[in-house]
C-alpha positions as CSV (number, residue, x, y, z in Angstrom):
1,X,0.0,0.0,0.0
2,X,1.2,3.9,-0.7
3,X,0.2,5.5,3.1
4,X,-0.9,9.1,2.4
5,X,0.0,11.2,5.9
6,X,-1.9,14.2,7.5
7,X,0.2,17.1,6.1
8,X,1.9,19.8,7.6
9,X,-1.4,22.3,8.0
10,X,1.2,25.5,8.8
11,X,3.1,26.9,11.9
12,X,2.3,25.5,14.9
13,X,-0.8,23.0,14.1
14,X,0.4,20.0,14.8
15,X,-3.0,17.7,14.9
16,X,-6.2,17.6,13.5
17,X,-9.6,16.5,13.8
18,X,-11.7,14.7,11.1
19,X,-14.6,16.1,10.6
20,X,-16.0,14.1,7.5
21,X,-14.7,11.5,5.1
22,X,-15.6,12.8,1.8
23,X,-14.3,9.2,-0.1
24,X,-14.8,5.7,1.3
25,X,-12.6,2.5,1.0
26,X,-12.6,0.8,-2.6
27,X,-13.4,4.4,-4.0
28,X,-11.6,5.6,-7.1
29,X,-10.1,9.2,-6.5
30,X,-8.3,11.6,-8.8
31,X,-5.7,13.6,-7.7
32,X,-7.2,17.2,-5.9
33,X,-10.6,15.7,-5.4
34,X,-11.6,16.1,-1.9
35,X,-10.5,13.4,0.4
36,X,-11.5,14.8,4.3
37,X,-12.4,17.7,6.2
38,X,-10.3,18.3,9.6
39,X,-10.9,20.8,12.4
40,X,-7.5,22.0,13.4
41,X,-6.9,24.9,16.5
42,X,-7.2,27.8,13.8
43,X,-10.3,26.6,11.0
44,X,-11.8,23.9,9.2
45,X,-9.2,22.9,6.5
46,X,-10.2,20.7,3.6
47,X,-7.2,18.1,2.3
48,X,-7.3,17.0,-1.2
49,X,-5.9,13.8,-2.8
50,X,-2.4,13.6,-3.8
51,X,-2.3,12.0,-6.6
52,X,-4.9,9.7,-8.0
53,X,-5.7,6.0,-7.1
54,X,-8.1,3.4,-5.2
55,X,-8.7,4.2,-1.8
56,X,-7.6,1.3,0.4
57,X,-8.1,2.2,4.0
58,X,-9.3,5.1,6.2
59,X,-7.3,5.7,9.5
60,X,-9.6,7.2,11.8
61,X,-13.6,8.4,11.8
62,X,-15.4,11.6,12.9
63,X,-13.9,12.8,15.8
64,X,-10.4,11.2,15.6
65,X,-7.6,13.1,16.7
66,X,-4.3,12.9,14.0
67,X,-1.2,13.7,14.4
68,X,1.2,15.6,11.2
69,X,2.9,12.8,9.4
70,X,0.2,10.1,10.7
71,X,-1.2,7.8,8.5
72,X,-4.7,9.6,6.8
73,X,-5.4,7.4,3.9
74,X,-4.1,4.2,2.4
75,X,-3.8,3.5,-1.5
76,X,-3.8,0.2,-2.9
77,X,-0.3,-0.8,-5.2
78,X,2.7,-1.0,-4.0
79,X,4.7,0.8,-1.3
80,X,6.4,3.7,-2.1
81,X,7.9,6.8,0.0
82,X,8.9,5.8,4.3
83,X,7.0,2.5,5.3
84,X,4.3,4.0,8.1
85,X,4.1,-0.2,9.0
86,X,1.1,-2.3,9.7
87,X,-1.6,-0.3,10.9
88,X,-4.0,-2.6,11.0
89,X,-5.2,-4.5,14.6
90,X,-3.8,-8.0,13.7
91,X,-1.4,-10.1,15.7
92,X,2.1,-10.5,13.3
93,X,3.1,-6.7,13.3
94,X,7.1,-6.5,13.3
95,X,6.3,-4.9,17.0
96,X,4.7,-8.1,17.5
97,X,6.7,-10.7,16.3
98,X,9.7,-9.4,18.5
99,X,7.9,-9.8,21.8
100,X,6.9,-12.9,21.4
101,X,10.5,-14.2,20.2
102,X,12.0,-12.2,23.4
103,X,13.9,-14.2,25.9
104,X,11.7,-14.5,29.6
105,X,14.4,-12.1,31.1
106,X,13.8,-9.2,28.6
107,X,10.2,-8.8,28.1
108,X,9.5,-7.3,32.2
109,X,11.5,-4.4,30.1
110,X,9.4,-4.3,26.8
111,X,6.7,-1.8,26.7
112,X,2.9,-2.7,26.0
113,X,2.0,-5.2,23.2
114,X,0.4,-3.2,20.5
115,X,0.5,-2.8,16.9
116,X,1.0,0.8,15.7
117,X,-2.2,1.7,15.3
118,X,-3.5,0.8,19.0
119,X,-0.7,3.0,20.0
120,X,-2.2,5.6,17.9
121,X,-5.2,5.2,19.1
122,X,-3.9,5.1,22.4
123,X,-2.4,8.7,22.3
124,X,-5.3,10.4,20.7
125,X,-8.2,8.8,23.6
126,X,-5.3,9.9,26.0
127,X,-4.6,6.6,27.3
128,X,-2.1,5.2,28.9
129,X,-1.2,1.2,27.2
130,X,0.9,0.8,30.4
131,X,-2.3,0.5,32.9
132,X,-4.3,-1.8,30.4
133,X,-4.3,-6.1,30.1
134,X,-4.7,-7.2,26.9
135,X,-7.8,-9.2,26.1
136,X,-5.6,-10.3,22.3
137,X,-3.6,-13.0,21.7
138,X,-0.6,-13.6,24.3
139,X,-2.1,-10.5,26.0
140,X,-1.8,-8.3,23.0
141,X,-3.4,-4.7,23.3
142,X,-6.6,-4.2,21.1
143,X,-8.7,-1.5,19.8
144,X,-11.2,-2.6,21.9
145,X,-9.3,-2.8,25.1
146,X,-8.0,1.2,24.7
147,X,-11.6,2.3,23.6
148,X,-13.3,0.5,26.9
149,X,-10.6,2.4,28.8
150,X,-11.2,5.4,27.6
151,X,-15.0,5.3,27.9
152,X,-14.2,4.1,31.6
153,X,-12.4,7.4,32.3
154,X,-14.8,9.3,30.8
155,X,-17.8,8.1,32.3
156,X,-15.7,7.9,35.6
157,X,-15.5,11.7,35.3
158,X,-19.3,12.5,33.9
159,X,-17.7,15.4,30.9
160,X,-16.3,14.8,27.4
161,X,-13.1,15.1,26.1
162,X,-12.2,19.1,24.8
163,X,-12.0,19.0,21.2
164,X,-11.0,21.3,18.7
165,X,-10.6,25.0,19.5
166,X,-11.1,24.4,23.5
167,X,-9.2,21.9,23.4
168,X,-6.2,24.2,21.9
169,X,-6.9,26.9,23.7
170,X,-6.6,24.5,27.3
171,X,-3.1,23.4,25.6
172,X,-2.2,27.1,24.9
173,X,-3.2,28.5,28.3
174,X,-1.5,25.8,30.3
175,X,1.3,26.5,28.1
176,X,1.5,30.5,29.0
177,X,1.1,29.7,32.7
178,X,3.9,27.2,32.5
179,X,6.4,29.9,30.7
180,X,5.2,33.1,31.0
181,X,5.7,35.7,34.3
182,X,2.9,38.1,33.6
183,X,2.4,41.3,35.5
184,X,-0.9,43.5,34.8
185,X,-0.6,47.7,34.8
186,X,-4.2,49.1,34.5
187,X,-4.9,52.8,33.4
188,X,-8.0,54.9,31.9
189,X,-8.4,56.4,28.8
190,X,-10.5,59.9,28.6
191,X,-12.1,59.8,25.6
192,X,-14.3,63.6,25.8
193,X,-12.2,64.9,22.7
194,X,-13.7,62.0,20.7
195,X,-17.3,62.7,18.7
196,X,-20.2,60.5,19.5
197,X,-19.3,57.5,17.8
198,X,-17.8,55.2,20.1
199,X,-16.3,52.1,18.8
200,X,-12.9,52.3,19.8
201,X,-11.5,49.0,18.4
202,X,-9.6,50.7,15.0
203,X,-8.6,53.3,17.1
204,X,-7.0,50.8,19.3
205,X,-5.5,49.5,16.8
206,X,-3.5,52.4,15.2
207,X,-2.8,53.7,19.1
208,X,-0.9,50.4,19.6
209,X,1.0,51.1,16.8
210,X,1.9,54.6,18.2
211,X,2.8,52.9,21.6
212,X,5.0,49.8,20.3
213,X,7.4,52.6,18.4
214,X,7.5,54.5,21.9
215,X,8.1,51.1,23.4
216,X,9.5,48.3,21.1
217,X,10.1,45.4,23.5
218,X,7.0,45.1,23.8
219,X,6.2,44.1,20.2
220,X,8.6,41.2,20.2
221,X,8.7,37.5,20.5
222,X,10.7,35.8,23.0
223,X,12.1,32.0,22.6
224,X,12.7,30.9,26.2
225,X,14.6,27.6,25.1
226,X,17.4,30.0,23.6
227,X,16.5,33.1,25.7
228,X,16.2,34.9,22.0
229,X,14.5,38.3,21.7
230,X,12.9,38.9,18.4
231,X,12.1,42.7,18.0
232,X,9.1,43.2,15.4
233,X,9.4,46.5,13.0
234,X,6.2,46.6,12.3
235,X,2.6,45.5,14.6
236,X,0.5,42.4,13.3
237,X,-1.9,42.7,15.9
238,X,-3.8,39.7,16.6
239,X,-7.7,40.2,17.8
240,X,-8.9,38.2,20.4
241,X,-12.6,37.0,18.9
242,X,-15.3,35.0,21.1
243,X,-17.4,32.6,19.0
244,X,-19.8,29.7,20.8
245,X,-16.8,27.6,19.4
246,X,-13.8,29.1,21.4
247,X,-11.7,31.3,21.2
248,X,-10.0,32.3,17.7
249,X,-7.5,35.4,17.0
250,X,-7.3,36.1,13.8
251,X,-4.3,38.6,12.6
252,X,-4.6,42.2,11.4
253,X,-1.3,42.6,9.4
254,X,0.7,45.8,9.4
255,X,-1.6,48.0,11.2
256,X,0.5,50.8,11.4
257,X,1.0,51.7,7.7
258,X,-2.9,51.6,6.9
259,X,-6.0,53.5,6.4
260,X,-8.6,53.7,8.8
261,X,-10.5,52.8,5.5
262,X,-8.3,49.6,4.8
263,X,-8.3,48.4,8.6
264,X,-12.1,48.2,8.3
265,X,-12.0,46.6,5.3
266,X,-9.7,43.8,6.8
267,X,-11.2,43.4,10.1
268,X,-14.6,43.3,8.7
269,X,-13.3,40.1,5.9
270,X,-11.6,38.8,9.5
271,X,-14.8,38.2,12.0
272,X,-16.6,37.5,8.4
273,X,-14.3,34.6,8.1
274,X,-14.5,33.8,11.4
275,X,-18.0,33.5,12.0
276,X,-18.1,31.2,8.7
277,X,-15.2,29.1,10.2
278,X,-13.7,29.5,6.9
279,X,-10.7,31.3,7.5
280,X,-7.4,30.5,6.1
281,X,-4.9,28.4,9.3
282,X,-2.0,31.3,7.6
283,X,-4.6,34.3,9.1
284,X,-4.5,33.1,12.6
285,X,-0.6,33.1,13.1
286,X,2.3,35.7,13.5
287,X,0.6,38.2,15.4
288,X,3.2,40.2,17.4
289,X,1.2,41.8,20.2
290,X,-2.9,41.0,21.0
291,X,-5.8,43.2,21.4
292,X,-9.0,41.7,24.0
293,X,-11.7,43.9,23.2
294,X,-13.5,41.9,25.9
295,X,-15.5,45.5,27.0
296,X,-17.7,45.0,24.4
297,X,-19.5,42.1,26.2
298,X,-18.9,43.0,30.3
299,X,-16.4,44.2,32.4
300,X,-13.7,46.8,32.9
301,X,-10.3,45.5,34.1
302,X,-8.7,42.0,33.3
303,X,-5.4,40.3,33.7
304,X,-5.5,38.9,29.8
305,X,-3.2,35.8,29.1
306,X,0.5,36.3,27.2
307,X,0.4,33.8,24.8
308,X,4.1,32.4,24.3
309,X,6.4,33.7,22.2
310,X,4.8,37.3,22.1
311,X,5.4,39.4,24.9
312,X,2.4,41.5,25.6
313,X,-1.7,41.6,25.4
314,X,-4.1,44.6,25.8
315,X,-6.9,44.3,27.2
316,X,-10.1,46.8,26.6
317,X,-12.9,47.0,28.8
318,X,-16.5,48.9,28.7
319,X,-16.6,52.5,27.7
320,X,-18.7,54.0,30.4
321,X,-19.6,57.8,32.0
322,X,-17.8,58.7,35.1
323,X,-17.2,61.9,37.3
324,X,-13.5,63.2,36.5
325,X,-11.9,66.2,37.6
326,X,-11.1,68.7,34.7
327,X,-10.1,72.1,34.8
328,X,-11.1,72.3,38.7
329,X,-14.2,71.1,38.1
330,X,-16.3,67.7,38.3
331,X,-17.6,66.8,34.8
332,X,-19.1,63.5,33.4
333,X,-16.6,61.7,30.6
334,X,-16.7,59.1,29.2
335,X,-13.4,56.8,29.9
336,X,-11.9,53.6,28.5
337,X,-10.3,51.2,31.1
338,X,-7.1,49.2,29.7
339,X,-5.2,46.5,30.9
340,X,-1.6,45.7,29.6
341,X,0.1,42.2,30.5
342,X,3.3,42.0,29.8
343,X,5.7,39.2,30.1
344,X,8.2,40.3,33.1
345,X,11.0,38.2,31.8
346,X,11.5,40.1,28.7
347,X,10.1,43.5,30.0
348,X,10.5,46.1,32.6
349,X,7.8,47.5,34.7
350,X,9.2,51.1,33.1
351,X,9.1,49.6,29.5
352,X,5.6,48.6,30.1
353,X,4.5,51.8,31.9
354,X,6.0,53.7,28.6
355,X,3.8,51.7,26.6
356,X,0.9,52.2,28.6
357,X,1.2,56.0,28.9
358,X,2.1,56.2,24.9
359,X,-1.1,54.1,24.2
360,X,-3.5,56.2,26.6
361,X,-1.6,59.6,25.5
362,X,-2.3,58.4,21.2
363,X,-5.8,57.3,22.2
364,X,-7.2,61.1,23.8
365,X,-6.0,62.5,20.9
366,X,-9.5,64.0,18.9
367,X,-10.3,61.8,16.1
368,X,-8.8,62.6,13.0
């Protein structure tokens, strides 16, 4: 057989979940007809057909969890490119045939008996082989056994497994508390030079861009493996956007150097995509600093997440009227709360209070 594997999908998706088989085993396919839809972190991606053929098999249904460079599809003919092995549940796997012709002393030290695929299995259910007794031949691991064990921990805990989005954005989050030493500065924006109209998010934007040339660390990447600091010269700002699916932050590129005009225009083809789940996996990556505009459902101050390798987020909360003192006098404005998180490894608490009083100073500017 010729083993077709889940392809790279772009920087930093590493698995996938199938959605729908589009082709069935024994169909013919021709080469870019369309083989499966997956769900990866970022969208719903659809995978075409290498080249064409008969479809032999079909590793893994609706809701399977794949790995880049695991088996997706198998051709019939013969093999051709690296050898994925025998993927199928039987009992004379090269795995197989070397436990059974290992000497009493060695096989305490040989992991569980399981053919590739069971293993595979295995790691997408999240289960470990270790704990389980075969019910196969010479106490071989089946399908069977690692899909009763992973119903058993599920029902054991009364939820379902996070999948898709959540599931990336539970990795991600654990991953930013792991790394990341955040510290939150808060501070108000006075927004009585603006006119009426009050949706601040473009503004936002282009005042970011004002405060990361004031403040450059803080639009930067940092790789904590090789304690590298990337500083970015211009701002893709990624823009945190809540759907009944998850989280997704899709990328506004070069904010900076565009029109108020164009920045509508993108962020308006952004949440468009967003909402229809059909944006591209290469418009949710390389933002250099995020935006939460999370004011625009509830609350005022927030401690918003760094996620790894930028360095900062902003966080926006409701616009509302308060009392300030101006000019001697108490007068109703209305004010902008902001949050900055900043990763304290990389950045000062002077750095980020230079941002923070760039940002604010760019935003009660009148609208121009």
């Amino acid at each position: 057989m010729k083993y077709f594997k889940l392809p790279d999908l772009g920087e930093g998706l590493q698995e996938a979940e199938i959605v729908e088989w589009h082709v069935k085993a024994g169909d013919t396919v021709k080469a870019d007809q369309l083989l499966v839809s997956v769900e990866t972190a970022k969208a719903i991606v659809d995978i075409p057909a290498p080249y064409d053929g008969v479809v032999a098999q079909l590793f893994g249904t609706g809701g399977s969890l794949l790995h880049v460079g695991e088996p997706l599809l198998a051709y019939e003919g013969e093999e051709t490119g690296t050898v994925v092995g025998r993927l199928e549940s039987g009992n004379d796997s090269q795995e197989d045939q070397f436990c059974i012709g290992a000497a009493p002393s060695t096989r305490a030290h040989l992991g569980p008996r399981a053919t590739p695929a069971v293993r595979q299995m295995a790691r997408q259910l999240g289960v470990d082989l270790a704990s389980l007794h075969g019910s196969g031949a010479a106490g071989q691991l089946t399908a069977a056994d690692v899909e009763t064990a992973a119903r058993q921990a599920e029902d054991k805990f009364g939820g379902e497994k996070l999948r898709g989005v959540r599931r990336s954005m539970a990795i991600n989050m654990a991953r930013s508390h792991a790394e990341v030493v955040p510290v939150t500065l808060y501070g108000d924006v006075d927004l009585h030079r603006w006119g009426s109209a009050r949706d601040p998010l473009l503004r936002l934007g282009k005042a970011i861009a004002v405060a990361c040339k004031a403040e450059p660390l803080l639009n930067a990447w940092f790789d904590s493996k090789s304690q590298s600091l990337k500083l970015h010269s211009h701002l893709d700002l990624g823009i945190a956007v809540d759907t009944p699916d998850g989280l997704f932050v899709p990328v506004l590129r070069n904010v900076g150097e565009r029109s108020t005009e164009q920045l509508k225009e993108g962020m308006a083809r952004l949440r468009a995509d967003v909402k229809a789940r059909s944006i591209p996996p290469q418009e949710m990556m390389g933002a250099t600093i995020t935006l939460s505009n999370f004011g625009t459902l509830f609350g005022r101050y927030a401690n918003p997440i760094v996620m790894p390798p930028q360095v900062a987020i902003i966080g926006s909360g409701g616009i509302r009227d308060e009392v300030v003192a101006w000019q001697g006098q108490a007068v109703i404005h209305p004010i902008l709360p902001l949050s900055l998180t900043f990763d304290h490894r990389v950045a000062t608490g002077g750095e980020a209070a230079r941002f923070m009083q760039a940002l604010v100073q760019a935003l009660e500017q009148p609208e121009g």
